[in-house]
C-alpha positions as CSV (number, residue, x, y, z in Angstrom):
1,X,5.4,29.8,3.7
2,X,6.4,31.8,7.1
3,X,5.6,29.5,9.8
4,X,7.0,25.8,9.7
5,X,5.0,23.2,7.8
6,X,3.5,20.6,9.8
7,X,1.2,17.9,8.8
8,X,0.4,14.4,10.2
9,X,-1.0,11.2,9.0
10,X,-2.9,10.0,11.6
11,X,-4.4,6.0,11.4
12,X,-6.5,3.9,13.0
13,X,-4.8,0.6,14.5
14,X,-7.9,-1.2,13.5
15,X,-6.4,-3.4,10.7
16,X,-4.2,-3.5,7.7
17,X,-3.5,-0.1,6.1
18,X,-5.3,0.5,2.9
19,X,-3.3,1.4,-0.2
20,X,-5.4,4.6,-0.1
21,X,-4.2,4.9,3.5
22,X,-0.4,5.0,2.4
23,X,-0.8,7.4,-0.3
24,X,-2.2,9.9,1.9
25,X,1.2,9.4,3.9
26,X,3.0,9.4,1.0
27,X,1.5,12.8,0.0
28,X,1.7,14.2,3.5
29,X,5.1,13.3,3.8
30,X,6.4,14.8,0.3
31,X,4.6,18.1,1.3
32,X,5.9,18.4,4.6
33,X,9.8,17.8,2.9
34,X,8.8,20.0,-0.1
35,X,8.5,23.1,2.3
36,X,11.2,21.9,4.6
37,X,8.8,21.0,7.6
38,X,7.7,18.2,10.0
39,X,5.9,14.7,8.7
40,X,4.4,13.6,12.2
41,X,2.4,10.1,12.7
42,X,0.0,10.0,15.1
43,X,-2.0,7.1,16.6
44,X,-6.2,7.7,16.6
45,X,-6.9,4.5,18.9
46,X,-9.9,6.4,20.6
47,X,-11.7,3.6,19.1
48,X,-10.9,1.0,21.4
49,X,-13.4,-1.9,20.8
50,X,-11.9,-1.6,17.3
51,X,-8.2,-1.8,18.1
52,X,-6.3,-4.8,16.5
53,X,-3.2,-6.3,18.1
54,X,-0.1,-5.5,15.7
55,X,-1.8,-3.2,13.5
56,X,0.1,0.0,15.0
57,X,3.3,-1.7,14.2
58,X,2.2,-2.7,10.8
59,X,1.5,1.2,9.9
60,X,5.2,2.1,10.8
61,X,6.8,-1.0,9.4
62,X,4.6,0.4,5.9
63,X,5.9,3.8,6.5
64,X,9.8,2.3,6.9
65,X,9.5,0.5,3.8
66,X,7.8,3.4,1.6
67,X,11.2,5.4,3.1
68,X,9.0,7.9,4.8
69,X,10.7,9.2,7.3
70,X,9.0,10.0,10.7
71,X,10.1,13.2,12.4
72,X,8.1,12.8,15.4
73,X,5.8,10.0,16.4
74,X,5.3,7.3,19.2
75,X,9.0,6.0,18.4
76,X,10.6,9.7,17.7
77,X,9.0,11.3,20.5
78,X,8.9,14.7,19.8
79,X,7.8,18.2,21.6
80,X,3.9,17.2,21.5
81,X,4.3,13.8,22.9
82,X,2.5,12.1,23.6
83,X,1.2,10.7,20.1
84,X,-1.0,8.4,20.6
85,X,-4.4,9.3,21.4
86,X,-5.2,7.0,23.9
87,X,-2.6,8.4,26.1
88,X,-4.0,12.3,25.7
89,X,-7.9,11.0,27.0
90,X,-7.4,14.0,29.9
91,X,-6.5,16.6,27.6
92,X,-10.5,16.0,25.1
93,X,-12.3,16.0,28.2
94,X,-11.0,19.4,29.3
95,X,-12.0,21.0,25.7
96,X,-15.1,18.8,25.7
97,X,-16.1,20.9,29.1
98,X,-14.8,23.6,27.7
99,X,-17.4,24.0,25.5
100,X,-20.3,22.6,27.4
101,X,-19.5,25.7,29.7
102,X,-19.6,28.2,26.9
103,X,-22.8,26.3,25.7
104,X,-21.7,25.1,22.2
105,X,-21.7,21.5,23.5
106,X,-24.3,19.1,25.9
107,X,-24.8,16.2,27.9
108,X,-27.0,13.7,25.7
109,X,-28.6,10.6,28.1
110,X,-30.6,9.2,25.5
111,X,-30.6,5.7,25.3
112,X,-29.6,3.4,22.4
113,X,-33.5,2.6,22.1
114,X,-34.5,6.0,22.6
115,X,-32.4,6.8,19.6
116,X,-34.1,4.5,17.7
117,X,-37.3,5.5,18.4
118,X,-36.4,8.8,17.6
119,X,-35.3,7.4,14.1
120,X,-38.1,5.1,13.7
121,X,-40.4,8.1,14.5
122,X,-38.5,10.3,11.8
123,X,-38.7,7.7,9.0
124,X,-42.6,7.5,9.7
125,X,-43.1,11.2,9.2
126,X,-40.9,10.7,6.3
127,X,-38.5,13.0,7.4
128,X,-35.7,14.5,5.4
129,X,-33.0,14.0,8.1
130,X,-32.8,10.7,10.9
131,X,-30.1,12.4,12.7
132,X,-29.6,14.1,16.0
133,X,-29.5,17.6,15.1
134,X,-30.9,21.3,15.7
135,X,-34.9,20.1,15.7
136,X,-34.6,16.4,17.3
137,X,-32.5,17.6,20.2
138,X,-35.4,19.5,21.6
139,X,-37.3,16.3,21.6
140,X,-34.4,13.7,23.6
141,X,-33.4,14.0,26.6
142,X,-30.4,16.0,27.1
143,X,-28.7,19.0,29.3
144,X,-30.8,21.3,26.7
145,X,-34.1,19.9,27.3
146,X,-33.9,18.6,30.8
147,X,-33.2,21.1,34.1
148,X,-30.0,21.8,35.4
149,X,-31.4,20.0,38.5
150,X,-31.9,17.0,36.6
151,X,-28.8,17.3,34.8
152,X,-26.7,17.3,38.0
153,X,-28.4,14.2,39.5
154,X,-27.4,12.2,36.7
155,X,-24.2,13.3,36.5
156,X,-23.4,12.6,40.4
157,X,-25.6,9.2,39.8
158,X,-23.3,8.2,37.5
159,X,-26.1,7.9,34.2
160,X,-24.8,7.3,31.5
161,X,-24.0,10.0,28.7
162,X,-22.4,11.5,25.6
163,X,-21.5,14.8,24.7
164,X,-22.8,16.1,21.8
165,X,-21.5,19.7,19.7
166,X,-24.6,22.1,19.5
167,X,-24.9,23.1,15.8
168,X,-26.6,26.1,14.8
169,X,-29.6,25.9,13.4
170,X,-29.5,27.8,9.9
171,X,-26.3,28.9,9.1
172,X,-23.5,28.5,6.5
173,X,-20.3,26.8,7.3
174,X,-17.9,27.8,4.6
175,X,-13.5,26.6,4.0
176,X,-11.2,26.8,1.4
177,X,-10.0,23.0,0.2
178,X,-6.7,23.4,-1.4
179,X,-7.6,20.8,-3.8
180,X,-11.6,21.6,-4.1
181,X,-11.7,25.4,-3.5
182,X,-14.6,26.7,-1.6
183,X,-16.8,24.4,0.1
184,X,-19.9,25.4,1.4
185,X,-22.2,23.6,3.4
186,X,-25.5,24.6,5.3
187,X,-25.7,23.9,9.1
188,X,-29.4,22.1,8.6
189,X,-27.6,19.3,6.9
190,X,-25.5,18.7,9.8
191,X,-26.0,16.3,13.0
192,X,-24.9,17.3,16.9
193,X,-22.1,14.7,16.7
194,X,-20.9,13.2,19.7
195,X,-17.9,14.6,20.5
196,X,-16.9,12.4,24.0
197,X,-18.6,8.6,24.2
198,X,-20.4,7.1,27.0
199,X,-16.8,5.3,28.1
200,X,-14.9,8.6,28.0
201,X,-13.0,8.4,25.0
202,X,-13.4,11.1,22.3
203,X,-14.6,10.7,19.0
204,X,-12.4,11.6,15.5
205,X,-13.9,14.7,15.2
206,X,-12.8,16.3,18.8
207,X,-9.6,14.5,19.5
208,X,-8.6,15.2,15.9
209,X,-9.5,18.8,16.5
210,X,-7.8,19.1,19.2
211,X,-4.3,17.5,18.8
212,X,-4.0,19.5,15.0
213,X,-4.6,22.5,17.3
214,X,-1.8,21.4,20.2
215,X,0.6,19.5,17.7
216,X,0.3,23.5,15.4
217,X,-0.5,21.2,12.8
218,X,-0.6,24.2,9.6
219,X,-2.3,21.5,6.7
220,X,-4.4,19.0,7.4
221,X,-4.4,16.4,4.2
222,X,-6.6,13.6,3.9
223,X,-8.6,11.6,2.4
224,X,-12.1,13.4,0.4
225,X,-14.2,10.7,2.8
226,X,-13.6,13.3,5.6
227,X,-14.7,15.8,3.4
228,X,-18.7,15.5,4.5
229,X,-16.8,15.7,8.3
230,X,-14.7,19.4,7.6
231,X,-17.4,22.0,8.1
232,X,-18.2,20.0,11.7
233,X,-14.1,20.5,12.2
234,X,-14.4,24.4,11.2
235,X,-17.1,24.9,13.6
236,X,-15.0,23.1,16.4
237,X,-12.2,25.7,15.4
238,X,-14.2,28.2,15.8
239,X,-16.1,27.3,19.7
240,X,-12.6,26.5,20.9
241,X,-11.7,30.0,19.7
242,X,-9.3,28.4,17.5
243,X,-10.4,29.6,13.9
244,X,-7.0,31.9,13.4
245,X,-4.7,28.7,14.0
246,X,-7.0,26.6,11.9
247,X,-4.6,24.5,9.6
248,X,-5.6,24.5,5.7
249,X,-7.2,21.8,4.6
250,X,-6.9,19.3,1.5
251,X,-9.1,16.4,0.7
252,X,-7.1,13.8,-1.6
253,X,-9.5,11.9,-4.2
254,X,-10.7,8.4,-4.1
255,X,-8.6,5.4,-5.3
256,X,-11.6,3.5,-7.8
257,X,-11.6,0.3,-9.0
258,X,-9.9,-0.2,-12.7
259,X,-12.9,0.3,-14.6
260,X,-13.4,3.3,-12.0
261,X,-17.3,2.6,-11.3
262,X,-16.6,3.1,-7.3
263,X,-13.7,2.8,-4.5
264,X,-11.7,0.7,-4.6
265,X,-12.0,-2.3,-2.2
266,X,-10.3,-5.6,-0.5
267,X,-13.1,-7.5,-2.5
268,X,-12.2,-6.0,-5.9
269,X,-8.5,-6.7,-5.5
270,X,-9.0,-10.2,-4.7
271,X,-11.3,-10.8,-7.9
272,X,-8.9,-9.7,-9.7
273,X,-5.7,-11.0,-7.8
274,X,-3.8,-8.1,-7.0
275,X,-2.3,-6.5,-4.1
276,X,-4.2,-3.7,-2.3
277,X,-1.9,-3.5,0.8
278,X,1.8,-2.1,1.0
279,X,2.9,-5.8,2.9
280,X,1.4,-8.5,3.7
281,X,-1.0,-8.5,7.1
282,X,-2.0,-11.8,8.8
283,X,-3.4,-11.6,12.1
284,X,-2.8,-14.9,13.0
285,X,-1.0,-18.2,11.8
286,X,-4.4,-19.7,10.7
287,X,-6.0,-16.4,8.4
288,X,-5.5,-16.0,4.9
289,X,-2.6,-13.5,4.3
290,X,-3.7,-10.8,2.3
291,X,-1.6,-9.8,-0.5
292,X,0.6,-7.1,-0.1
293,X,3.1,-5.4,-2.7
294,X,6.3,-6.1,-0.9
295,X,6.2,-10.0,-0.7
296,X,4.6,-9.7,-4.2
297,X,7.8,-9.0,-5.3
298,X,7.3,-5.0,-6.3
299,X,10.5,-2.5,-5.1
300,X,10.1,0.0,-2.3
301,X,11.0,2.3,-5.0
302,X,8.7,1.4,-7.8
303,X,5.8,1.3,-5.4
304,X,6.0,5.0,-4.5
305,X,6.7,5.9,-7.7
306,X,3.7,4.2,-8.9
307,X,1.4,5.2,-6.5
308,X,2.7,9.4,-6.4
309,X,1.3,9.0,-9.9
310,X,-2.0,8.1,-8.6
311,X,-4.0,11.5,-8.2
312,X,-1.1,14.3,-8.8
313,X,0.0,14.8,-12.7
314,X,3.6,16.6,-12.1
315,X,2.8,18.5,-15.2
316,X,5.7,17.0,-17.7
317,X,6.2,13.5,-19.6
318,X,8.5,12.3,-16.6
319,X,7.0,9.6,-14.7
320,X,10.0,8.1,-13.3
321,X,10.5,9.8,-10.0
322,X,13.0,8.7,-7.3
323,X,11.9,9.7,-3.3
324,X,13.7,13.0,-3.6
325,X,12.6,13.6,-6.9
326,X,9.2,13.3,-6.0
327,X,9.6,16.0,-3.1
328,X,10.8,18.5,-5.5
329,X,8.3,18.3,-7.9
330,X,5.4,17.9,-6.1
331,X,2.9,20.6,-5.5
332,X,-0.9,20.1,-4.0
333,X,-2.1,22.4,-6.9
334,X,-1.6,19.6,-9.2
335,X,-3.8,17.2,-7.1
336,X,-6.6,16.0,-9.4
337,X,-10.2,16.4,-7.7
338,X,-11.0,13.2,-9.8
339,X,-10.5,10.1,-8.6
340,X,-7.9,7.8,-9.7
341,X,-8.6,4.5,-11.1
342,X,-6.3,2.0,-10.3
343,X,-3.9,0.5,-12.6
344,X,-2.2,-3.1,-11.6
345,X,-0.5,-3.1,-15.3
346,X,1.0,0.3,-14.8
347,X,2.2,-0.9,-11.5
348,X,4.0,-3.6,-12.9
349,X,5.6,-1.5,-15.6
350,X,7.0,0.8,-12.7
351,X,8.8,-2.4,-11.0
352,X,10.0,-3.6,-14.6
353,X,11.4,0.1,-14.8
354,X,12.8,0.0,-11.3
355,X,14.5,-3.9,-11.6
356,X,15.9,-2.9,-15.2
357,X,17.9,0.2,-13.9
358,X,18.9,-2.0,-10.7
359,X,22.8,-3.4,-10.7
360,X,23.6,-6.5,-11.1
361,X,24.9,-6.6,-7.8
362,X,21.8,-5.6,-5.9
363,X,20.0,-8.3,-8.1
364,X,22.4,-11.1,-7.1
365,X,21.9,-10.3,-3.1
366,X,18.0,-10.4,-4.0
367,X,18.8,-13.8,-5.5
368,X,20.7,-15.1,-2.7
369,X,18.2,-13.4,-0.1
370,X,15.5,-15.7,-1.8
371,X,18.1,-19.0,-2.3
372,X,19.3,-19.0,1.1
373,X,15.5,-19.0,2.3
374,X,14.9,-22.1,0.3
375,X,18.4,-24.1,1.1
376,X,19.9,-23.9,-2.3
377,X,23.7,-23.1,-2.1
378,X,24.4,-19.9,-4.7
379,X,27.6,-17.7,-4.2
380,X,28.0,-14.3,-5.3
381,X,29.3,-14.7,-8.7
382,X,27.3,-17.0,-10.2
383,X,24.0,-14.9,-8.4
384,X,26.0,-12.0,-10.1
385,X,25.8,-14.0,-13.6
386,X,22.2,-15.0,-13.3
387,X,20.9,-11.7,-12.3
388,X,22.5,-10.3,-15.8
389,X,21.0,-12.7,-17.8
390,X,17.6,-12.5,-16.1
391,X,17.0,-9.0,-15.5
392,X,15.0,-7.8,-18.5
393,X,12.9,-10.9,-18.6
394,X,11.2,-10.2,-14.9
395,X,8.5,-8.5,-13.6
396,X,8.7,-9.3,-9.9
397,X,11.7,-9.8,-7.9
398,X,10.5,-13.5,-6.7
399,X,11.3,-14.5,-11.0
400,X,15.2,-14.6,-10.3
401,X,14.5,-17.7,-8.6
402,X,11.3,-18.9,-10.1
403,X,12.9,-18.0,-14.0
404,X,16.2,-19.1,-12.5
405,X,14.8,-22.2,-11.1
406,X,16.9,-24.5,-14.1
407,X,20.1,-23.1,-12.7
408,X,19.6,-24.9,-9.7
409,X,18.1,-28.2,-10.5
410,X,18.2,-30.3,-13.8
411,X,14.4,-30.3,-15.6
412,X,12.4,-33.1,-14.6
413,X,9.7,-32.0,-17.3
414,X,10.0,-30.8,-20.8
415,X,8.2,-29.1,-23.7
416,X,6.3,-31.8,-25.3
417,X,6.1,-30.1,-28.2
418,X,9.4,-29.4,-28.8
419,X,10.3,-32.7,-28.2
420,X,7.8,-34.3,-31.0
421,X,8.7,-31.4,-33.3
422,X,12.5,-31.0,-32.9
423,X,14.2,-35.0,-31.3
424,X,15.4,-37.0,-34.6
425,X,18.4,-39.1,-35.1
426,X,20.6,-35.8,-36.5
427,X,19.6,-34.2,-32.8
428,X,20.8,-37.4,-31.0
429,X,23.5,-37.3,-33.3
430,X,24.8,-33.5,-32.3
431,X,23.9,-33.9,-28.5
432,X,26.5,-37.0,-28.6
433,X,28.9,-35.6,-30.0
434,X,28.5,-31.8,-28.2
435,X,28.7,-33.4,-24.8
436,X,31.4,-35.6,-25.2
437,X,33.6,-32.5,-26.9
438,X,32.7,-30.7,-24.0
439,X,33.0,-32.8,-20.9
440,X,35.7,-32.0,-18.5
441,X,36.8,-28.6,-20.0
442,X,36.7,-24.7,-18.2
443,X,34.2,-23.1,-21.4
444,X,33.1,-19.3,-21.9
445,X,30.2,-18.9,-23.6
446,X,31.8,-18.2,-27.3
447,X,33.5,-22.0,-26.0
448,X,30.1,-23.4,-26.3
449,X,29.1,-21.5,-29.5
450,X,32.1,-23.1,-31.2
451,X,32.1,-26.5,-29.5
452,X,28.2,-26.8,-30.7
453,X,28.7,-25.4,-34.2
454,X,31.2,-27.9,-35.0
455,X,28.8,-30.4,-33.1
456,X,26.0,-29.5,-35.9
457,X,28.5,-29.3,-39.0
458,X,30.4,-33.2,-38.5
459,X,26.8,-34.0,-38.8
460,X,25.8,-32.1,-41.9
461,X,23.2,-29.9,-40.7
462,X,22.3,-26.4,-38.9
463,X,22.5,-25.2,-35.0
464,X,19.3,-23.4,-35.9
465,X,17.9,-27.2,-36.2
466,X,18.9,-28.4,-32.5
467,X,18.7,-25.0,-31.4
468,X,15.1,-25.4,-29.3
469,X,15.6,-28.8,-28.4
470,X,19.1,-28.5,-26.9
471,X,17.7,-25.3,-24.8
472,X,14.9,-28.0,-23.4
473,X,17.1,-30.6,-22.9
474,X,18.9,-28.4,-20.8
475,X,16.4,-26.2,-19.0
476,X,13.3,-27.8,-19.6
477,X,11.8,-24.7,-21.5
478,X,11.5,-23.7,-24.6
479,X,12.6,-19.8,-24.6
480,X,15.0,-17.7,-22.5
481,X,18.3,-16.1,-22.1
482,X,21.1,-16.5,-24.2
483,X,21.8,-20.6,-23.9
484,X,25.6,-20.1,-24.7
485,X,25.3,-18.2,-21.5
486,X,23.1,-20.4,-19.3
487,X,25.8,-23.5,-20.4
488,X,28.9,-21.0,-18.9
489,X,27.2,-20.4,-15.5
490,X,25.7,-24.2,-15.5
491,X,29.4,-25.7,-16.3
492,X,30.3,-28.6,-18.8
493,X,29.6,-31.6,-16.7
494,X,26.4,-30.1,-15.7
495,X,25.2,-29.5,-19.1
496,X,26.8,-33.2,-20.3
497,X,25.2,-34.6,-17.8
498,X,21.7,-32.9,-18.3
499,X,21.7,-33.6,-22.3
500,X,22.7,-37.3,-21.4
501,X,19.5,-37.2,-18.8
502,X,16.9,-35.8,-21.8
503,X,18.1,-37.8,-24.1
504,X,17.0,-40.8,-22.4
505,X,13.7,-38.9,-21.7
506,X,13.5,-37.5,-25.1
507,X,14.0,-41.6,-26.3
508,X,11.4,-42.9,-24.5
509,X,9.0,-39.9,-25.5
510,X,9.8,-41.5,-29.0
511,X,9.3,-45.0,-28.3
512,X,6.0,-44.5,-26.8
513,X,4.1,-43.1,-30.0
């Protein structure tokens, strides 16, 4: 490509950013780094009865943990600053003149009740359209229907008004969608937009126009909702005199539910209790925090990796990407114009693909990240040892301590059925004699093998017989890690003193039938 690459994702602070919302970032961003060019965020808070305290910082503290890197933004700066929208309102209003001057564009006084009586009206005559367009205008009152006179007095009166984009009556509005190819789209299904509301803030469609156009945005890649909204953005290309710097376009597929009957939605991802956010987003202390991927224990890492995958096939059996892996391979050809239907269990095989390939190292400072949050002493080397013996049996990073949890405290419960199944006299027997053989000494693991096969054979039977029951006694379940292993991290005393503990529980268990 000749001219630098230039894109932008450009949210809404209204709220928590979709999962959709971060893909389209996520794509922007690899494109942008693919061609060696610019990944620019921009703030669209023209909206302002919508705007939601917090939410702006949410969208870059998303961005941060993704590892997409802003080149220019609201924090960056940058040579089009500024970029937030609220902050440009001068620069729409000029354009929006622009055009009423050149007559592509008109004052609209219309009421809120005239509108719907216009609508009402329409749906009577059982009209195909409701909407404001090339044959209702000449019946509202507007700068096309009423004399310049009367125009002017309710401008200087200070009426209030809209202005709305003229669209031609009967012509074809065509653009070439990267993903979609040709999209055509006849002028008599379009609506005279507004373009600047009654308090003098623009809408999407100008402001977004307009800053692509100053910023010498060159792709414009977004979601297919604002495909019905592209030919209105080609015609504003093309009144501003702007149609030879008019960036290409690319409209990303839906996100759909897993069965993939329709989008997927806030609603369907609670049903089915998974995350549909990047992190989690409370507004205040007393909402329900929504679920987010990051405090749901998924890596950074894994999450991207998952969700690249989500609408773009790289074309190969590969589906473990890192960041810079991703940028390489990916191509917008290889965009599917299907929508993707979303996959929680795929998800979670990403993060168990991500934790197994992680060191033991990074593991352990997860682990003490999470012990030192809940005031439970663990230094490096035993974090070290637990993160080894845990790693392939978690799915989520919160498991090292909520697997781990018997290397902290002694079981206060155990498996019932182990306990009626596997506690007889021989079991009492072996436990006596393990714990008092073991008490007091410095043991590997192979120690404990040793110490509890001679345990089982002074009592004439098999370690495969106490097995189960010694692993409940001391952890309080009945399956894990390598229990030779969990005894050399745990320590002798610990482990005499926990197989004193059950046997008195396991006893009384016995007693009680």
């Amino acid at each position: 490509m000749s001219n630098e690459v230039r894109v932008r994702f450009a949210p809404s602070p209204t709220g928590v950013l979709h999962i959709g919302g971060v893909r389209t970032a996520l794509y922007n961003y690899l494109f942008a780094k693919k061609h060696g060019g610019k990944f620019i965020l921009r703030i669209e808070d023209t909206d302002q009865t919508r705007f939601v305290e917090g939410a702006e910082q949410y969208i870059k503290d998303a961005m941060a943990w993704c590892g997409i890197q802003i080149d220019e933004g609201t924090d960056q700066g940058g040579e089009y600053a500024p970029y937030k929208q609220s902050e440009r309102k001068d620069l729409y209003k000029k354009y929006a003149q622009q055009m009423i001057n050149e007559g592509t564009a008109y004052y609209a006084f219309d009421t809120a009740e005239e509108l719907d009586e216009m609508r009402e009206t329409l749906k009577a005559a059982k009209a195909n359209s409701l909407n404001y367009n090339s044959i209702t205008r000449n019946t509202m009152k507007n700068s096309l229907t009423l004399s310049a006179e009367e125009v002017q007095e309710r401008l200087d009166s200070g009426a209030p008004y809209v202005i709305r984009i003229k669209v031609p009556a009967k012509e074809d509005i065509r653009l070439n969608d990267m993903i979609r190819g040709w999209v055509n789209v006849h002028t008599s299904t379009m609506d005279d937009k507004v373009l600047m509301k009654s308090d003098g803030m623009p809408t999407y469609h100008l402001a977004n126009v307009v800053d692509d156009y100053l910023m010498k945005i060159t792709h414009v890649i977004r979601g297919e909702e604002w495909l019905p909204s592209a030919p209105l953005h080609v015609l504003l290309y093309r009144y501003l005199g702007w149609e030879a710097s008019m960036p290409q376009f690319a409209h990303l597929p839906l996100l759909l539910k897993p069965d993939g009957n329709g989008k997927l939605s806030k609603r369907e991802a609670a049903k089915h209790g998974f995350p549909i956010f990047p992190m989690e987003w409370k507004i205040t202390e007393e909402d329900a925090a929504l679920k987010g991927f990051k405090e749901e224990g998924y890596l950074s890492e894994a999450f991207v990796n998952f969700l690249a995958l989500l609408g773009w096939n790289p074309g190969t059996e590969n589906e473990i990407f890192s960041l810079e892996e991703l940028i390489e391979a990916f191509t917008i050809e290889r965009v599917s114009k299907a929508g993707a239907k979303f996959d929680i269990d795929k998800a979670i095989w990403f993060n168990q693909q991500y934790l197994r390939k992680m060191s033991p190292s990074a593991l352990a400072s997860l682990l003490i990240e999470q012990t030192k949050a809940a005031g439970i002493a663990c230094d490096n080397n035993k974090a070290i040892a637990i993160a080894e013996l845990l790693q392939e049996r978690i799915d989520y990073t919160p498991e090292l301590l909520s697997k781990g949890k018997y290397f902290f405290e002694s079981p206060t419960e155990y498996v019932d059925k182990v306990v009626r199944k596997k506690w007889n006299e021989t079991a009492e027997a072996v436990f006596n004699t393990f714990s008092t053989e073991i008490v007091d000494q410095s043991l590997q693991a192979d120690d404990f093998q040793k110490k509890l096969e001679q345990a089982v054979e002074a009592h004439d039977t098999k370690v495969g017989m106490v097995m189960q029951i010694l692993r409940v006694a001391i952890t309080g379940e009945a399956g894990g890690p390598d229990l030779m292993k969990i005894m050399e991290v745990l320590g002798t005393n610990e482990v005499a003193d926990r197989i004193k503990k059950a046997t008195n529980a396991f006893e009384q268990t016995a007693n009680n039938e």
